[in-house]
C-alpha positions as a printed Julia matrix, in Angstrom:
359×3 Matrix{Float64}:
   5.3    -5.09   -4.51
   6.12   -3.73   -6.6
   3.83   -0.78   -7.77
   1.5    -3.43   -8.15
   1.18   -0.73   -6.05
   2.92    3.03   -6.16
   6.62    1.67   -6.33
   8.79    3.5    -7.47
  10.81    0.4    -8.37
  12.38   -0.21  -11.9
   9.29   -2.46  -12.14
   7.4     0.29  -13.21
   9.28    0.53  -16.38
   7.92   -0.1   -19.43
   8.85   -3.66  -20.88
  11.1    -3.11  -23.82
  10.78   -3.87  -27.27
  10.87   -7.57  -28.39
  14.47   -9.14  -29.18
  15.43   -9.27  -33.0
  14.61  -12.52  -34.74
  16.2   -15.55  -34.04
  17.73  -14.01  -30.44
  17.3   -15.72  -27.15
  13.75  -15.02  -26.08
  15.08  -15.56  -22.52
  17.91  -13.07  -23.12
  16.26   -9.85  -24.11
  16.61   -6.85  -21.67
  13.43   -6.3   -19.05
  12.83   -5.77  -15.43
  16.33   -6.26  -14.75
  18.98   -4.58  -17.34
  21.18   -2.99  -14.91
  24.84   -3.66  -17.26
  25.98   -5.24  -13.91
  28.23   -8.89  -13.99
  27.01  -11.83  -15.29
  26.12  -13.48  -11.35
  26.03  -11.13   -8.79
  23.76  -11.38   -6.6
  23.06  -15.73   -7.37
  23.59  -17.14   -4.27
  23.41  -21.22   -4.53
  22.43  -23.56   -0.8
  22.88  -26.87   -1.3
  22.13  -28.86    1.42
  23.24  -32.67    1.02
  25.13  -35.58    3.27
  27.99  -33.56    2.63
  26.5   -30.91    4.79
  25.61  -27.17    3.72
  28.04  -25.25    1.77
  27.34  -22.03   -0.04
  27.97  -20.8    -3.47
  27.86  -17.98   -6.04
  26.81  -18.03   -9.52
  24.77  -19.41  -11.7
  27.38  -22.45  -12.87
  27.05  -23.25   -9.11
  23.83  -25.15   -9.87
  24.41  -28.64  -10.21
  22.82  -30.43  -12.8
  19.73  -32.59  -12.49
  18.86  -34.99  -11.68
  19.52  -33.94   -7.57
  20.24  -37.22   -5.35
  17.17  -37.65   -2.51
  18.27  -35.94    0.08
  19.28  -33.1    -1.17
  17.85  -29.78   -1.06
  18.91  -26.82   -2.72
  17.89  -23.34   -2.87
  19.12  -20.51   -5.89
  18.77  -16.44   -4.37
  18.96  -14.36   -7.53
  19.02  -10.9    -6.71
  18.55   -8.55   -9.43
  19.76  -11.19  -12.04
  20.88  -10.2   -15.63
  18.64  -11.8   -18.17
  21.58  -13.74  -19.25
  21.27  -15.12  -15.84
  17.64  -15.86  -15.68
  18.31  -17.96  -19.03
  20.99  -20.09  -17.04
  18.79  -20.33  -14.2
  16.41  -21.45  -16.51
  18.27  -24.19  -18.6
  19.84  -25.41  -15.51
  16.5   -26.06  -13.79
  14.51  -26.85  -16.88
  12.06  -23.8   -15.94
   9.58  -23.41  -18.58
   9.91  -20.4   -20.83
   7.36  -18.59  -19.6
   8.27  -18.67  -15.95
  11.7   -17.1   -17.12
   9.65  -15.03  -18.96
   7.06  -13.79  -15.89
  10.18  -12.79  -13.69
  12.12  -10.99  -16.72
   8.99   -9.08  -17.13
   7.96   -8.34  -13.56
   4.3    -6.44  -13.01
   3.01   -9.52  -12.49
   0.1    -9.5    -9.49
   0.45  -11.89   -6.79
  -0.12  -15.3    -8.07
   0.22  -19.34   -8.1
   0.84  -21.7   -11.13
   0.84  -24.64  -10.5
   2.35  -27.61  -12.91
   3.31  -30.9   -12.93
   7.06  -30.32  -11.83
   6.57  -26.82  -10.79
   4.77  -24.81   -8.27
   5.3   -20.73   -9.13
   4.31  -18.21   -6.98
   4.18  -14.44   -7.04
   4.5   -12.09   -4.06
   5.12   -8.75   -3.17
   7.38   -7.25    0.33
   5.5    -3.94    1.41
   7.85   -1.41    3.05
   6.55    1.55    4.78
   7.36    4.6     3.19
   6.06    7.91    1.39
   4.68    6.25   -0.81
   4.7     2.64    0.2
   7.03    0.77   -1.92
   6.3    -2.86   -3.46
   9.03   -5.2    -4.27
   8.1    -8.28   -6.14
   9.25  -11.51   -5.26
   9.16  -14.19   -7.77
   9.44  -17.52   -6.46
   9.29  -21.12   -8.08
   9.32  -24.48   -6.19
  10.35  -27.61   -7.98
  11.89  -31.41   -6.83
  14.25  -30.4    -4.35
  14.82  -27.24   -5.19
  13.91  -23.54   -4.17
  14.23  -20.57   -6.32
  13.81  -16.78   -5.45
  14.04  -14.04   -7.51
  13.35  -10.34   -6.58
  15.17   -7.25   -6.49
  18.11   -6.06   -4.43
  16.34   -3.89   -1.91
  14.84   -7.14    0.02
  16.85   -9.59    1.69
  15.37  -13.31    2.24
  18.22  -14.04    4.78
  17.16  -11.4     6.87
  13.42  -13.3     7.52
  13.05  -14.2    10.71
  13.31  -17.75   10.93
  16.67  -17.72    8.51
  17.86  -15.43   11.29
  16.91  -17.31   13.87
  16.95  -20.95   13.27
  19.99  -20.74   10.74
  19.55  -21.82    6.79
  21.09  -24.97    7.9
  18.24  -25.97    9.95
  15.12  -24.82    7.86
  16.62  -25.9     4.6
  17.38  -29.26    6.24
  13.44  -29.84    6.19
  13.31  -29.69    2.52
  12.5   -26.82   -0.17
   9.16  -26.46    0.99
   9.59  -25.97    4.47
  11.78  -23.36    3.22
   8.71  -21.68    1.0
   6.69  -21.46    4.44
   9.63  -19.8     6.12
   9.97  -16.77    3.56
   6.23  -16.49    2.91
   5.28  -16.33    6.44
   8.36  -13.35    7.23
   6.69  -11.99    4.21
   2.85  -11.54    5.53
   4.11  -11.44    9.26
   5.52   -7.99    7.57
   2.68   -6.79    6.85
   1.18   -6.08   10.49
   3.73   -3.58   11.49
   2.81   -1.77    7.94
  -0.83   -2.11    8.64
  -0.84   -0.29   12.66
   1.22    2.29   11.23
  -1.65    3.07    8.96
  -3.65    2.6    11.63
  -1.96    5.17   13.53
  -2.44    7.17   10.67
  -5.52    6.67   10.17
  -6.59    8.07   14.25
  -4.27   11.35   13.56
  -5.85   12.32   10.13
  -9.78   11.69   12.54
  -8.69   14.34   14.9
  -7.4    16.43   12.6
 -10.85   16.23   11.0
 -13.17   16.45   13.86
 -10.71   19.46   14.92
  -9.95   21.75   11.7
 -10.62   19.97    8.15
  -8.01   21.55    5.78
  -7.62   20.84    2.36
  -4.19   19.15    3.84
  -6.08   16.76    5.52
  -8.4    15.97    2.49
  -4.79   15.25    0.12
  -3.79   12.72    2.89
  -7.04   11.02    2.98
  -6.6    10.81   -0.32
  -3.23    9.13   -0.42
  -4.78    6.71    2.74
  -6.68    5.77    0.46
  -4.55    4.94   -2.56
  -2.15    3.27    0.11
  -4.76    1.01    1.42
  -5.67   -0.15   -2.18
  -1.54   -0.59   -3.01
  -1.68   -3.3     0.02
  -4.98   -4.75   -1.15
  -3.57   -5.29   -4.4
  -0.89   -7.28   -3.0
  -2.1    -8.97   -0.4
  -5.8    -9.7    -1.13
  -4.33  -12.62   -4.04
  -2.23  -14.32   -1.44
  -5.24  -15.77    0.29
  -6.15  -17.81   -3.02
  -2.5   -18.61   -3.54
  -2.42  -20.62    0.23
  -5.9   -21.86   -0.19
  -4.37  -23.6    -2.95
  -1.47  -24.57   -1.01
  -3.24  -26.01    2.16
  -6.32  -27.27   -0.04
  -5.04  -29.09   -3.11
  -2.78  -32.57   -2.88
   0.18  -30.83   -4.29
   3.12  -33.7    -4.78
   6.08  -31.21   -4.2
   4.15  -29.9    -0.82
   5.11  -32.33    1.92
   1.74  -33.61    3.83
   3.43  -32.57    7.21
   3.8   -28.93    5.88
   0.55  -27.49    5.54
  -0.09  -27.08    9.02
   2.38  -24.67    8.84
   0.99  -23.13    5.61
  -2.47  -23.15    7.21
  -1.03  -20.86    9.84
   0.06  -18.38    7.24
  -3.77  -18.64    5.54
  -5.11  -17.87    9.36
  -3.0   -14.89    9.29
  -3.83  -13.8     5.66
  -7.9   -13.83    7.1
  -6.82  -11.47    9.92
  -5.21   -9.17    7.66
  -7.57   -9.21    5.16
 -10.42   -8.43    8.03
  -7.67   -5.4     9.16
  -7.5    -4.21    5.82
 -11.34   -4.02    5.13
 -11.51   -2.04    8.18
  -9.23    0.28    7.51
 -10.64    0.81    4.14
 -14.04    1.55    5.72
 -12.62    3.6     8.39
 -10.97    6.22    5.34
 -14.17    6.26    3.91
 -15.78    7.15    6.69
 -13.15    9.63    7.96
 -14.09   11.63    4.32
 -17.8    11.39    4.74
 -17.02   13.32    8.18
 -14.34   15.68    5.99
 -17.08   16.33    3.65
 -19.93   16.57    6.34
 -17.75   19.18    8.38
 -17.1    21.36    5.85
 -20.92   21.76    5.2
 -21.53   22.14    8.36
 -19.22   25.23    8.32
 -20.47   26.65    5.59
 -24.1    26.47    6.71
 -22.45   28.28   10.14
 -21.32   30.94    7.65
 -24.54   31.52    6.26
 -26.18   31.75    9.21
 -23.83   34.19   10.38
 -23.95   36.56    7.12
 -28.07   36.57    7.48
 -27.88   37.39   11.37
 -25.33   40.2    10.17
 -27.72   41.46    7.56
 -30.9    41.09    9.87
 -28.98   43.25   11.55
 -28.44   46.11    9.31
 -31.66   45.65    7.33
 -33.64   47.02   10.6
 -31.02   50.3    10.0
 -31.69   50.31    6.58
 -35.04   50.37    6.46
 -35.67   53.01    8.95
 -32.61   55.71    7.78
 -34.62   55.0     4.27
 -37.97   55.91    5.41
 -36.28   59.51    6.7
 -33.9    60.06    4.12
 -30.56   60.9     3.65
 -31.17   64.65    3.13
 -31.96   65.22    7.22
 -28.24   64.01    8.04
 -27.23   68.22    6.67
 -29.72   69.28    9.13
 -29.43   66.73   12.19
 -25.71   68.01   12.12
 -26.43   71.42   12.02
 -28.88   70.88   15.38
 -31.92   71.61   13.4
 -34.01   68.49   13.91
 -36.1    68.46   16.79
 -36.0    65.57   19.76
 -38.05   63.27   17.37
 -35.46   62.39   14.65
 -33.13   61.7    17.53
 -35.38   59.31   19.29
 -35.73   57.76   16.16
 -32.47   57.61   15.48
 -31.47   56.02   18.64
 -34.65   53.31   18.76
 -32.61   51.91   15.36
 -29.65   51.75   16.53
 -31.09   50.02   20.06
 -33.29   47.52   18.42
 -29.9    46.93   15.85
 -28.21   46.09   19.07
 -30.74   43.89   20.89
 -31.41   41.94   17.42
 -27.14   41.58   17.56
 -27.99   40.21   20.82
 -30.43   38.08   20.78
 -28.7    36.8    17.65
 -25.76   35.99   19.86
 -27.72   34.06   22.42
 -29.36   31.3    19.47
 -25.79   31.31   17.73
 -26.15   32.87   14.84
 -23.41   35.08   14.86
């Protein structure tokens, strides 16, 4: 999700520099170059007459061609590039699939070939900021493979969790493909009420008292909302394609199930445009309440110097020398009545000020 969005991920790096000449294009150093073993993290299903059994390591992949009946799926997890080439031979991946996950920043995506169906994703996790981890994932003839980093973990979906690997990998690779992709966007919903819920807080918070505090979080609302557009607005086309197109590694009986994932993509695109509108909105009001304060302000100040402009005017038409005199008790009852009609009429201007709101 990779900050396709803000992630802080080692995604974000920048790709290296190109491997010297005549080097292993599929062994030069890139999204993952962590100096860790050769295999952690490759986790091999196969799922045959034999049963299931479970190994590690990229010379756990069994050469092709696989019998019918089989099913197998490769987890890589963070996998050296040396084993993204083995992954790659062993499968007979084209180059530039090995090539697309060594990278990473890839948006999310579907290729689709003759043997191979690739697909890009991204897992949102909630967060400040919300964190993108891309998920690279390629379906081929009767196999599964997932690559991604080692902050998400596919066994934890839903469906692995609760019907067992044994049963959903049982149904072939692609039923398998529905089962992470639809833990994936089902994942999304809890992400999108907490913005939500976000979203009402930073409304009161402008109808009561707009701060430039509440302007910065708009602001980062905003840049949120787009990190989850960018990944999830791309995974419409990519099961349009797969409930739309006759794809030969896409079992007929499947895309009911991948149509349910394309219904819930709509909803989430129709939450997501309303969100988007809602933050907009929210700083029009932002903006709109602080001129309305202002103008308050200014209305104020001019009631305050309507006020003092009456004294003004009239302690100008006497002059400044009587004060020496008034003091002294040498003005007669005249000044004094003058004196105290100012002040009066200051007071019932304050007043009547006070009554239309101005001050």
């Amino acid at each position: 999700m990779a900050q396709t969005t803000r992630s802080r991920s080692s995604r974000s790096e920048p790709a290296p520099d190109e491997p010297p000449a005549g080097a292993d294009p599929l062994a030069r150093p890139g999204r993952y170059r962590a100096g860790l073993p050769a295999g952690r993290g490759i986790r091999v299903a196969i799922r045959d007459a034999a049963g299931l059994r479970e190994l590690d390591g990229v010379g756990a992949i069994p050469p092709g061609p696989l019998p019918p009946g089989t099913s197998i799926w490769i987890d890589a997890s963070a996998p050296s590039p040396d084993d993204v080439a083995g992954i790659t031979r062993a499968l007979g991946l084209h180059e530039l699939i090995a090539e697309d996950i060594l990278e990473g920043n890839q948006r999310s995506k579907i290729e689709v070939t003759e043997d191979h169906i690739q697909i890009v994703l991204f897992a949102l996790v909630y967060g400040d900021p919300i964190v993108a981890s891309e998920i690279d994932i390629v379906l081929g003839d009767r196999f599964l493979l997932t690559v991604h980093d080692a902050d998400w973990e596919p066994r934890g979906t839903h469906h692995l969790r609760g019907d067992g690997l044994a049963s959903v990998i049982a149904r072939g690779p692609d039923h398998l493909l529905w089962a992470i992709c639809d833990d994936l966007v089902d994942g999304y919903f809890p992400l999108m009420d907490r913005l939500g819920d976000e979203i009402d807080l930073i409304q009161d918070a402008v109808v009561e008292r707009a701060t430039p505090e509440t302007l910065e979080r708009l602001f980062e609302l905003k840049r949120e909302l787009i990190v989850v557009r960018r990944a999830s607005a791309p995974i419409r086309e990519i099961f349009n394609q797969l409930t739309n197109r006759d794809l030969a590694l896409i079992d007929a009986e499947e895309i009911l199930y991948f149509r349910d994932v394309y219904d819930h993509l709509i909803r989430l695109t129709d939450e997501l445009d309303t969100y988007r509108e809602l933050v907009s909105g929210t700083l029009d009001v932002y903006l709109s309440t602080v001129n309305n304060n202002l103008s308050l302000i200014m209305k104020r100040l001019t009631g305050v110097t309507v006020v003092l402009t009456g004294i003004a005017a009239i302690g100008g038409i006497f002059g400044m020398s009587e004060a020496g005199s008034a003091f002294a008790g040498g003005e007669a009852i005249g000044f004094w009545i003058v004196t105290f009609g100012a002040i009066a009429i200051a007071f019932l201007m304050a007043f009547v000020l006070r009554r239309i709101g101005w001050i």
